[in-house]
ROPAPA-329429 format. One line per 3 residues: their letters; for each residue z, y, x of C-alpha. Coordinates in pm, 1 decimal. Layout:
<rs>
A) Z:Y:X  ...
</rs>
This chain:
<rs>
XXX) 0.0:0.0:0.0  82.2:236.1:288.1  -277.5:171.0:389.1
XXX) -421.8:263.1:84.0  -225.5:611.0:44.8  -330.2:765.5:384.7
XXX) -711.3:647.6:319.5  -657.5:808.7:-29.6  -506.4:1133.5:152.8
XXX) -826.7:1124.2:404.1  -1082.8:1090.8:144.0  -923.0:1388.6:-27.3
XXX) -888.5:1592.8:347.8  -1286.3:1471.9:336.1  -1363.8:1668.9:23.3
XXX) -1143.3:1969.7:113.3  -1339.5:1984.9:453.4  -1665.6:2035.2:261.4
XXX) -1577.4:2246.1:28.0  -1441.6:2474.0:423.9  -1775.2:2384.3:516.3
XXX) -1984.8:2462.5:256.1  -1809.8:2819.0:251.6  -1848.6:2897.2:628.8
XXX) -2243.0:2810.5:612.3  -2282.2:3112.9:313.7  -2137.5:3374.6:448.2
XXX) -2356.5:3624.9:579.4  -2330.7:3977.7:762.9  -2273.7:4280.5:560.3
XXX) -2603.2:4467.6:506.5  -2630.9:4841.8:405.7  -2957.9:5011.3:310.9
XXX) -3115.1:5310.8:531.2  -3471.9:5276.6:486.5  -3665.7:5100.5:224.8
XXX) -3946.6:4852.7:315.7  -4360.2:5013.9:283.8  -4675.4:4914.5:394.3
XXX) -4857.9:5001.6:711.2  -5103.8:5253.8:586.0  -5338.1:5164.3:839.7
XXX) -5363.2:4779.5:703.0  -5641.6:4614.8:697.0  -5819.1:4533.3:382.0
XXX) -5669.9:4146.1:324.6  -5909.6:3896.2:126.8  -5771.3:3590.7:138.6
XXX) -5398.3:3478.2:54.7  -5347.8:3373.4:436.5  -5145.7:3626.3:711.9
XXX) -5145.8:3881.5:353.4  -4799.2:3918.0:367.5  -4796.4:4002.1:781.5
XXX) -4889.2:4324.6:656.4  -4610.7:4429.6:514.0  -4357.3:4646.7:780.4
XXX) -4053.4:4880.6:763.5  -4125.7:5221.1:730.6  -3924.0:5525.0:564.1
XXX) -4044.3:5593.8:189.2  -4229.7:5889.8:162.8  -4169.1:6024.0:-231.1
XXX) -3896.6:6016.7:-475.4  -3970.3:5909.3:-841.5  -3817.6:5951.5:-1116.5
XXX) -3647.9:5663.0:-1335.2  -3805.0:5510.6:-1679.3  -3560.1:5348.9:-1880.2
XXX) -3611.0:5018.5:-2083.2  -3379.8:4821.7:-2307.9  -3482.7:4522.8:-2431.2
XXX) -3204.3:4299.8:-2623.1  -3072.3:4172.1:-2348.5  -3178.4:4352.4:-2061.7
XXX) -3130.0:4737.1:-1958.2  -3365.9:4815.6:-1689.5  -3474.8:5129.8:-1434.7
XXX) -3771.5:5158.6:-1328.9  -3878.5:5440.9:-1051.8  -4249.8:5560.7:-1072.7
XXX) -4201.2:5537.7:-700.9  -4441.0:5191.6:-678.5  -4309.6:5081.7:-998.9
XXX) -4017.2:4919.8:-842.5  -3753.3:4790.4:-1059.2  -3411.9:4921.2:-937.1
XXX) -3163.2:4813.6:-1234.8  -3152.2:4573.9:-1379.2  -2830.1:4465.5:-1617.4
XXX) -2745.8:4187.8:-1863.8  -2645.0:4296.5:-2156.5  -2512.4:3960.9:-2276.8
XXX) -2336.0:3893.4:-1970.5  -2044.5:4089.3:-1819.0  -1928.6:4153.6:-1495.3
XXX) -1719.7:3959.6:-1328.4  -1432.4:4212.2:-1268.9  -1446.6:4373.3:-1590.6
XXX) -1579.7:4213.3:-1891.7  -1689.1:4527.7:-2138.5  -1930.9:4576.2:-1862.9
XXX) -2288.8:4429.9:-1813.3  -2360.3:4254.8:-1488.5  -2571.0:4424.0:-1263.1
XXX) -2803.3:4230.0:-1073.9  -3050.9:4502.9:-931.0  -2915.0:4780.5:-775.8
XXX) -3024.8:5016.2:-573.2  -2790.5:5229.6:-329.5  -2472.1:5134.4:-513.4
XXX) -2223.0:5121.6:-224.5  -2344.2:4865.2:-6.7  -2509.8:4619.7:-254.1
XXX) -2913.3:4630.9:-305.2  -3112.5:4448.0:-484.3  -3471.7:4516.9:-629.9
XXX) -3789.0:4407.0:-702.1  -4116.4:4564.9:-583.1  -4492.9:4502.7:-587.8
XXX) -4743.9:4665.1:-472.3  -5092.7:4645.1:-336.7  -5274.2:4573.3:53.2
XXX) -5570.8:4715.1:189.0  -5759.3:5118.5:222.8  -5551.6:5363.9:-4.2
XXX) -5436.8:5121.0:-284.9  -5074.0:5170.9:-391.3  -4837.8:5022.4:-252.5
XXX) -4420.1:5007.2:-349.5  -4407.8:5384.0:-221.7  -4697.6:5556.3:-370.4
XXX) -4637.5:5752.8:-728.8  -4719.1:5606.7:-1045.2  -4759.6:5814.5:-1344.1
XXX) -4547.6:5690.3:-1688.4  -4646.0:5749.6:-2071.3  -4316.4:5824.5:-2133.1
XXX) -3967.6:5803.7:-1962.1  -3780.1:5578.0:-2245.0  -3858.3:5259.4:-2399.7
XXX) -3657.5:5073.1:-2620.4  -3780.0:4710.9:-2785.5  -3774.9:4765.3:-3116.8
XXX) -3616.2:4526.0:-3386.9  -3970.4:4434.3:-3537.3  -4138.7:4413.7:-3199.6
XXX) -4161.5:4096.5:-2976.8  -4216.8:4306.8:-2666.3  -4286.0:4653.5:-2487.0
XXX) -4459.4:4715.3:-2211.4  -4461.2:5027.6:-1960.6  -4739.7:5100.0:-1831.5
XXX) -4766.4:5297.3:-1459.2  -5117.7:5488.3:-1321.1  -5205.3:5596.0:-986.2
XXX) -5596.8:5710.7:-835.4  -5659.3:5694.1:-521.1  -5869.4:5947.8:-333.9
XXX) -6158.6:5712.7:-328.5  -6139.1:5715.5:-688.1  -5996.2:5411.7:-836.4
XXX) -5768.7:5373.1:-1120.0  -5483.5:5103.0:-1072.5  -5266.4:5063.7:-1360.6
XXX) -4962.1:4831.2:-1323.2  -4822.7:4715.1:-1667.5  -4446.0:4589.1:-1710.1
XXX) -4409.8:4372.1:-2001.7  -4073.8:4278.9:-2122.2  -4017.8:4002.5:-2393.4
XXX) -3767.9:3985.2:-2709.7  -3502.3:3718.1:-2640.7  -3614.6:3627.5:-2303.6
XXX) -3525.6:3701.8:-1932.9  -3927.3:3709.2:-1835.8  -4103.8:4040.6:-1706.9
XXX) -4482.3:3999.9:-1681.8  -4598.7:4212.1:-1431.4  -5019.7:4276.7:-1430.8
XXX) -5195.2:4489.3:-1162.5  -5564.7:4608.6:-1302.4  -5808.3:4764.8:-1101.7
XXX) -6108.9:5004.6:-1208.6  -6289.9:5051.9:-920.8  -6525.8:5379.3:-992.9
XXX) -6583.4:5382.4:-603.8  -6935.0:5291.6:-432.1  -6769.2:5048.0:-215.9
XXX) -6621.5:4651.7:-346.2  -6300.6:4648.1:-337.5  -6088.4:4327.2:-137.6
XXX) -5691.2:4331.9:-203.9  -5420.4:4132.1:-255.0  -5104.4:4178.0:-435.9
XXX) -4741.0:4110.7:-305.4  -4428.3:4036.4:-522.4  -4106.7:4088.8:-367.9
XXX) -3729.6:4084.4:-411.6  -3560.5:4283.0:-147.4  -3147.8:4208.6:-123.2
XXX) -2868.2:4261.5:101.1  -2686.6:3979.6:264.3  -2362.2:4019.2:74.2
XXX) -2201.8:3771.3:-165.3  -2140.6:3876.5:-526.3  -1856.6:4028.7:-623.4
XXX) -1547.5:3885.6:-833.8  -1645.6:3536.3:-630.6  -1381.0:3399.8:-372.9
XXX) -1411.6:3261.8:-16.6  -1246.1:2906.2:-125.9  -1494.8:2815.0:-386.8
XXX) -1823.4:2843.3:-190.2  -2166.8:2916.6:-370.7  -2499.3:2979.7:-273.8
XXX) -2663.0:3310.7:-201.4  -2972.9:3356.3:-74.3  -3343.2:3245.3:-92.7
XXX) -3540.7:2910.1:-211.3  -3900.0:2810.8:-256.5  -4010.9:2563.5:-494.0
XXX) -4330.1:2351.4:-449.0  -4456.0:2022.0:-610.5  -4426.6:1871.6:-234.8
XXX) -4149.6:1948.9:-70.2  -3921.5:2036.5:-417.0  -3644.3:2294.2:-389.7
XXX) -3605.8:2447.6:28.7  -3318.4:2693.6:38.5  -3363.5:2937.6:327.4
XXX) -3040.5:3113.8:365.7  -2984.9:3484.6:474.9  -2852.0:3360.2:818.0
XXX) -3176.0:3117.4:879.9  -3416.5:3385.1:768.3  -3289.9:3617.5:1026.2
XXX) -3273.9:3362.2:1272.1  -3645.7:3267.6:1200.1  -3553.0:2890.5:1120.3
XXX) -3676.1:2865.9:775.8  -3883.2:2584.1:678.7  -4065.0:2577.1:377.3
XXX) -4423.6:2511.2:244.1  -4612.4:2906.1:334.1  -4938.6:2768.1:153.8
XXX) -4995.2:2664.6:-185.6  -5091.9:2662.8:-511.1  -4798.4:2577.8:-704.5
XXX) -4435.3:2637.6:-695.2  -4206.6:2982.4:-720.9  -4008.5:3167.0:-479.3
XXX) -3709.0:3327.2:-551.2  -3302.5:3452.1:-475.8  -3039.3:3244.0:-599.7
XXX) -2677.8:3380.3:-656.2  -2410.7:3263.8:-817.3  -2467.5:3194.0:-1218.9
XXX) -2798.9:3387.2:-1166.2  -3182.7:3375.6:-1031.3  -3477.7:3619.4:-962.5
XXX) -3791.7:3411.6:-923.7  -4156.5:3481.7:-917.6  -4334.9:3228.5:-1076.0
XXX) -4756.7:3262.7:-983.9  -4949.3:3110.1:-1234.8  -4996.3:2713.4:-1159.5
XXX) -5330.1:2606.0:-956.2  -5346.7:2991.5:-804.6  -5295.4:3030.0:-423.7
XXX) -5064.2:3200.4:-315.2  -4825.3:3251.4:34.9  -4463.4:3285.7:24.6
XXX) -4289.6:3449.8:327.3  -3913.1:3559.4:425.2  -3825.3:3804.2:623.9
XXX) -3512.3:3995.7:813.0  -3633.5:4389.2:742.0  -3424.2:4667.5:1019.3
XXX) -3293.0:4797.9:770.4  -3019.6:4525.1:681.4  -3227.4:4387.4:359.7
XXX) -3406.6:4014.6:300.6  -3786.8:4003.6:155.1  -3841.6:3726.4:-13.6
XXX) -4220.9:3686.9:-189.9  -4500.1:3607.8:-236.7  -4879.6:3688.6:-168.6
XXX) -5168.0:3640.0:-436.6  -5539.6:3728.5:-375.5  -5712.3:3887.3:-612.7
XXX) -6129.5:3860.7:-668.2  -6314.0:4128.1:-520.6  -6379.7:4438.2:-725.0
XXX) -6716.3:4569.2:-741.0  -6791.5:4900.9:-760.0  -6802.9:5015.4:-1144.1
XXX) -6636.0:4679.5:-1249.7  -6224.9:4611.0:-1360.5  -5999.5:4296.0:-1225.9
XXX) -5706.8:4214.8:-1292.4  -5378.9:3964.2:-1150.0  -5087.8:3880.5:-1303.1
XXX) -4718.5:3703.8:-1254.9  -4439.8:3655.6:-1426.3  -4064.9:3756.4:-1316.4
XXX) -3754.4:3551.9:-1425.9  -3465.7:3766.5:-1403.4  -3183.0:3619.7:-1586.0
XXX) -2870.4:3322.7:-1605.9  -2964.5:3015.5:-1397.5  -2973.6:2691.0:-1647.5
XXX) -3074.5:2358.2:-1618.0  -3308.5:2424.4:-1901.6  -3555.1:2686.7:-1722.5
XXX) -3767.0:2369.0:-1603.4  -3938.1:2421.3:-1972.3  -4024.3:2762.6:-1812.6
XXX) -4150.3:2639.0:-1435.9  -4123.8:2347.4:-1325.7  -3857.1:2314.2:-1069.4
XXX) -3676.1:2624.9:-1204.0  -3395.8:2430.3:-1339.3  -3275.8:2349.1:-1003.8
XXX) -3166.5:2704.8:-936.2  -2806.1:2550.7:-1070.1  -2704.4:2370.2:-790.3
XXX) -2515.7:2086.5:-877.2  -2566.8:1993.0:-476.8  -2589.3:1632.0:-392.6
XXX) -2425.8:1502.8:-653.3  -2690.3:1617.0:-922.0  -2802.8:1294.2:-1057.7
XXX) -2403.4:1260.3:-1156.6  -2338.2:1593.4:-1231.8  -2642.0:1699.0:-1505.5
XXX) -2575.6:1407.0:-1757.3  -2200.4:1509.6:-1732.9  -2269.2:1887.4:-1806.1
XXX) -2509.8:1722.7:-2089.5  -2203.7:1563.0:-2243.6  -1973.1:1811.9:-2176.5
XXX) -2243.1:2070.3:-2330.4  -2282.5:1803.4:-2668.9  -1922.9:1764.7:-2664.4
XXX) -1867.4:2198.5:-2681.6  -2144.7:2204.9:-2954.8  -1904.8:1961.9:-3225.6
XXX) -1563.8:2140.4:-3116.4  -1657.1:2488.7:-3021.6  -1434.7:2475.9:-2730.3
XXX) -1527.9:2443.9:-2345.8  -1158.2:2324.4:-2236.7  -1137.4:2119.5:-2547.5
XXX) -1498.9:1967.1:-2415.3  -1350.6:1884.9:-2075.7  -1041.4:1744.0:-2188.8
XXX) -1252.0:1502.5:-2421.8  -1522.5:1477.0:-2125.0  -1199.7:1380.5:-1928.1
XXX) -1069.8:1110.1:-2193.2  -1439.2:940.8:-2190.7  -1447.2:914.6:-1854.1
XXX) -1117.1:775.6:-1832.1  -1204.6:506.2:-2057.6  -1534.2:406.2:-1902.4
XXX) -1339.7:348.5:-1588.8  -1035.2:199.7:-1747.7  -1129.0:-162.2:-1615.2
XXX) -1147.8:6.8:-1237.1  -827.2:190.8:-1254.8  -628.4:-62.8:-1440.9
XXX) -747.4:-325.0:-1109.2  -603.4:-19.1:-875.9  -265.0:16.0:-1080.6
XXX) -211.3:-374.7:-1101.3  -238.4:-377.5:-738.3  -19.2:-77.7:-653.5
XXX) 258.7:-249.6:-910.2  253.9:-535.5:-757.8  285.8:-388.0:-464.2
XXX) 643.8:-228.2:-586.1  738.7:-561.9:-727.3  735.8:-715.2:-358.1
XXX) 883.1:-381.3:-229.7  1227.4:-563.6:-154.0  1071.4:-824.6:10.3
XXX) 855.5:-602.9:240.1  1193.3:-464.5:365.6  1371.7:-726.2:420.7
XXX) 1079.9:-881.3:618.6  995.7:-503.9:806.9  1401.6:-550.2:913.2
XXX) 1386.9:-945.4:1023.4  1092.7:-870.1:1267.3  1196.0:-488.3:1304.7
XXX) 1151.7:-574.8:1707.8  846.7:-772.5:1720.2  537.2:-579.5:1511.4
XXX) 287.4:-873.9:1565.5  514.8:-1121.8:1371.0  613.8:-803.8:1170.7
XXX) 196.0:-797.4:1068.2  200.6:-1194.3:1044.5  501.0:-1228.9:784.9
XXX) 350.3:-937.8:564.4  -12.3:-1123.1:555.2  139.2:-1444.9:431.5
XXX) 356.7:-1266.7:191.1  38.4:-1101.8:49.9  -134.9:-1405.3:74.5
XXX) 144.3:-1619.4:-126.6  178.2:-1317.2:-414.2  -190.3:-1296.1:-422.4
XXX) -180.5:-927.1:-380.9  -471.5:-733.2:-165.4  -299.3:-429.9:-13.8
XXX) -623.9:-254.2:-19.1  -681.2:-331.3:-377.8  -669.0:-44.5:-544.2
XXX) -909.2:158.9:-270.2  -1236.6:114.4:-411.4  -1193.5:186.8:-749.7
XXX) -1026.2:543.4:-663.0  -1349.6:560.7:-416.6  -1591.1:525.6:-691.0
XXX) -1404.9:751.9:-890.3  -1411.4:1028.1:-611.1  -1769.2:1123.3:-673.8
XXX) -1702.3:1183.5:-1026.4  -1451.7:1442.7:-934.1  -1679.2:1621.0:-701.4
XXX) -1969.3:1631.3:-956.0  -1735.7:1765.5:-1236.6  -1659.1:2039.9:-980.3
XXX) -1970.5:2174.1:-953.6  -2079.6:2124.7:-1301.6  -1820.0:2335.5:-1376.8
XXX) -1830.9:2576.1:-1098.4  -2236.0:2634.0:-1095.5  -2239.9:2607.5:-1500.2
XXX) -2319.4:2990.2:-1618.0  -2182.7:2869.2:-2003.2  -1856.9:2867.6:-1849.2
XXX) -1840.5:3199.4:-1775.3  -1572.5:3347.7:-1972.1  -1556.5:3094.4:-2160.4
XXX) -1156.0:3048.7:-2330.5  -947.6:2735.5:-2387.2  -643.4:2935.2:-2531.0
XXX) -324.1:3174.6:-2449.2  -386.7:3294.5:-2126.2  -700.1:3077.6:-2003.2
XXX) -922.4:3356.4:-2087.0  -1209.6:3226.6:-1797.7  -1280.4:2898.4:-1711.0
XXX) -1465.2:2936.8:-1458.1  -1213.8:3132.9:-1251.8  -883.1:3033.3:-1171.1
XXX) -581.1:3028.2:-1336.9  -440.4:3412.6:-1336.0  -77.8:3283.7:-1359.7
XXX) -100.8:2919.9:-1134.0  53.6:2714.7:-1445.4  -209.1:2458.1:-1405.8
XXX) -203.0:2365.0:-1078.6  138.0:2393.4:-1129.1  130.2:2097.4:-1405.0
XXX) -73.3:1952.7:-1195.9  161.3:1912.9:-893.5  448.4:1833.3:-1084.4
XXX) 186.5:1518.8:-1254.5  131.9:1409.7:-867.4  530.8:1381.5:-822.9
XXX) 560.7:1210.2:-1138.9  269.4:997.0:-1040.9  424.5:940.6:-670.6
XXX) 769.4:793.3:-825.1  556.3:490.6:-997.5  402.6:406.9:-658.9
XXX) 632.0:225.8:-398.2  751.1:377.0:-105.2  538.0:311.3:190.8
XXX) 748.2:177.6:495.6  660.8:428.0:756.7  866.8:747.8:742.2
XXX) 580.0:972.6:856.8  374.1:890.4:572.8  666.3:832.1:293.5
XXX) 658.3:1209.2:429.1  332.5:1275.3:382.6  321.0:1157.4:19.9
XXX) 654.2:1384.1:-55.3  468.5:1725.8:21.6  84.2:1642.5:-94.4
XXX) 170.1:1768.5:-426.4  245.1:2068.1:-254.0  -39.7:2095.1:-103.0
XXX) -303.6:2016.5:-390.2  -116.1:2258.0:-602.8  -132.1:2533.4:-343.6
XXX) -562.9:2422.4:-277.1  -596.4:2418.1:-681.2  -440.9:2768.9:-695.0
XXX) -807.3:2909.6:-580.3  -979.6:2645.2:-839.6  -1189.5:2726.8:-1157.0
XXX) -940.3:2694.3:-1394.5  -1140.1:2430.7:-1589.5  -1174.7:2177.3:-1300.0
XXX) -752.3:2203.6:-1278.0  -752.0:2156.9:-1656.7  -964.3:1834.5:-1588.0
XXX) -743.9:1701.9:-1343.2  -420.6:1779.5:-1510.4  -533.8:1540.7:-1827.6
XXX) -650.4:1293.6:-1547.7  -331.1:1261.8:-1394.8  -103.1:1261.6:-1754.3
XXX) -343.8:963.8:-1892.5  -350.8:782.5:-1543.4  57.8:823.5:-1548.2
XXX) 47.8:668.1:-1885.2  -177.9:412.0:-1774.8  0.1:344.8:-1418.3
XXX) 367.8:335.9:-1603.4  236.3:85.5:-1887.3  52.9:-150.6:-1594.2
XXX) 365.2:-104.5:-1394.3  632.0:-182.7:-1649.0  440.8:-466.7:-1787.9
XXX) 398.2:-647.2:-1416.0  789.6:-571.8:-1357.5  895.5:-713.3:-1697.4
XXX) 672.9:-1038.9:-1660.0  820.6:-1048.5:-1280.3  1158.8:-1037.4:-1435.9
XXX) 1098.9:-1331.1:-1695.4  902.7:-1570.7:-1447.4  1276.8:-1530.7:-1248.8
X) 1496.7:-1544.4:-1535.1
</rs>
């Protein structure tokens, strides 16, 4: 049994480690924005997809804008006429994380240290580019009750004479922008461009997260071959990112926690994606479409869609791939059916921490069989408990006959001290893949269970769970035997100490999880263990 409890304390010390780990590879340098990226004027004209987005430097912006408002149902959005870029971006059904009668802001621009945009803009002669002036309609839009979208549309000429209008099109009940770049070309020269979509963002993690429950933050490219390839803010800069450049598939996009900007090119169109580390402390990440030469008299056109909004499993119905901007890590194939159930299991009572206590009872059942073997062996370990010390003081001098006599007494009970080891193992995963269903899970933001667990996914304001939770573990620890070696009798003593201190910094749902796991294992431990101790007592009487 002794064996058993210090592999079960080094699996645990395993998990804790990655979860250390998977914080110190997302952190990144603090970034603040001087300059704003721009186009070499001098550029080339750029007619195919390949080397397009090489063109693209770090220069100072030359103009100032002004700002067009939209607000769409759920989004409330700034755009400058300054290249169209857009420069706010809130959601209005989602607050902030520090302040819930506030929308979260994902695009900013020049709010303290945090910036985030999106830009586009054309390559080649005098086309515009993110910095050149755009003329607006109007400076207000609002999507009206009756309409199913709104779109703004920007116009700049060029001193050669052509007309480029860029239209932004935003949708009723959806998180998609379409964003269209038309060309009139009233010059007596063809025209040869190509178009680049880009989200430019600071290194920094969100706000209202916390350095002991790492997430994700930076970019990822999609692609039918190679699948989802993060490149983080630290590899980018470092020039070590490895993804598929070419293609004529996929999206490219930032992931943050709960939320995703992606550009998603129409499918069979080719395209380049690129990352970059600009001077002035942001991260491109984008993407690079052709567009058919323009001759002179004649109008073309290229299009793309934006997805600015929460990141669900469900946005594969949307682009393929997209759903895997909720990373589950690793353990996906465990952790999507269990969010599935949890998600069914919300729908009939209404109630997230309701949902994971049920989630919690089901999967306590389906591994009854496995936790009843690992109970049975740990009580029969504490029926032989006076035994083991009388034989650990016989042969208290002599550890090889000390080893011998406590084989053939497991061997003549027919106990396996190890017994109990595998079915905890399997049940390890489980843990791990509720975690990050529940951590990476955007429905469980702000989500209630009741009285003061307000937020799920944060922890516990006032530490009563993990609180509970330690105080299950002692409970727990009195049904096990002692093990026979001081050091890790110990050990077992102060590890509800410790778990309730690591769960202090836990989403409060994933301690509500646990908390149920440990009452109905208790109940399940003291009924195996009482049972074995009461038949032990009749075989003697």
């Amino acid at each position: 049994m002794d064996t058993q409890r210090l592999f079960l304390f080094l699996i645990f010390s395993f998990s804790l480690v990655m979860v250390w780990d998977g914080w110190q590879r997302f952190q990144h340098p603090q970034a603040v924005l001087d300059t704003v990226e721009n186009k070499t004027k001098q550029a080339a004209p750029v007619g195919t997809v390949n080397n397009g987005a090489a063109a693209i430097t770090a220069q100072a912006a030359v103009a100032t804008g002004k700002l067009i408002k939209i607000k769409t149902d759920l989004l409330d959005v700034s755009i400058n006429t300054v290249g169209g870029d857009i420069e706010h971006l809130a959601f209005l059904q989602h607050p902030e994380a520090t302040d819930k009668n506030l929308p979260f802001v994902l695009f900013a621009k020049g709010q303290g240290t945090h910036n985030y945009l999106a830009q586009t803009g054309l390559l080649g002669g005098d086309l515009p580019t993110h910095n050149s002036v755009f003329t607006a309609e109007k400076d207000n839009y609002t999507l009206q009750d009756n309409a199913e979208s709104v779109a703004v549309l920007l116009t700049a000429i060029t001193p050669s004479g052509i007309t480029v209008s860029k239209t932004l099109t935003f949708h009723k009940a959806s998180y998609l922008i379409d964003v269209a770049y038309q060309i009139d070309n009233h010059s007596a020269a063809p025209v040869t461009t190509s178009a680049y979509f880009q989200l430019l963002r600071d290194g920094e993690e969100p706000a209202g997260g916390t350095k002991f429950v790492p997430t994700y933050t930076g970019s990822a490219v999609y692609t039918d071959k190679e699948k989802l390839i993060k490149a983080d803010f630290s590899s980018i800069e470092k020039g070590k990112t490895d993804f598929v450049k070419e293609a004529n598939n996929g999206w490219i996009g930032v992931l943050q926690h709960y939320f995703v900007a992606a550009w998603l090119p129409k499918d069979q169109v080719n395209r380049e994606y690129f990352t970059r580390k600009l001077d002035n402390g942001l991260y491109a990440t984008g993407t690079v479409l052709a567009m058919p030469t323009v001759a002179p008299n004649t109008t073309s056109s290229l299009g793309i869609t934006l997805y600015v909004g929460p990141a669900q499993s469900s946005l594969d119905t949307i682009a393929p791939g997209l759903g895997l901007s909720v990373d589950y890590g690793w353990l996906t194939i465990v952790a999507k059916p269990m969010f599935w159930m949890m998600t069914w299991l919300n729908g009939l009572v209404h109630n997230w921490g309701v949902a994971i206590i049920l989630l919690t009872v089901l999967i306590k059942l389906l591994f009854f069989p496995l936790s009843a073997a690992s109970y049975r062996s740990m009580a029969k370990m504490r029926v032989v408990a006076p035994k083991l010390e009388k034989i650990k003081l016989q042969y208290s001098d002599d550890r090889e006959k000390l080893n011998r006599a406590m084989m053939d007494l497991y061997k003549t009970e027919k106990i396996n001290p190890l017994g109990g080891c595998l079915p905890v193992l399997i049940q390890i995963p489980v843990f791990i893949a509720l975690y990050w269903s529940i951590l990476e899970s955007v429905e469980m933001r702000y989500a209630p269970f009741f009285g003061w667990i307000t937020d799920l996914s944060v922890a516990d304001p006032y530490y009563i769970l993990p609180i509970i939770m330690g105080a299950s573990m002692i409970l727990q620890s009195k049904l096990n035997p002692v093990p026979p070696d001081p050091m890790q009798a110990k050990l077992m003593q102060i590890m509800p100490v410790i778990f309730s201190v690591v769960f202090f910094f836990f989403p409060a749902g994933l301690v509500l999880y646990s908390v149920v796991n440990n009452v109905l294992s208790i109940a399940q431990q003291w009924y195996i263990t009482k049972k074995l101790e009461n038949d032990s007592g009749a075989v003697k009487a």
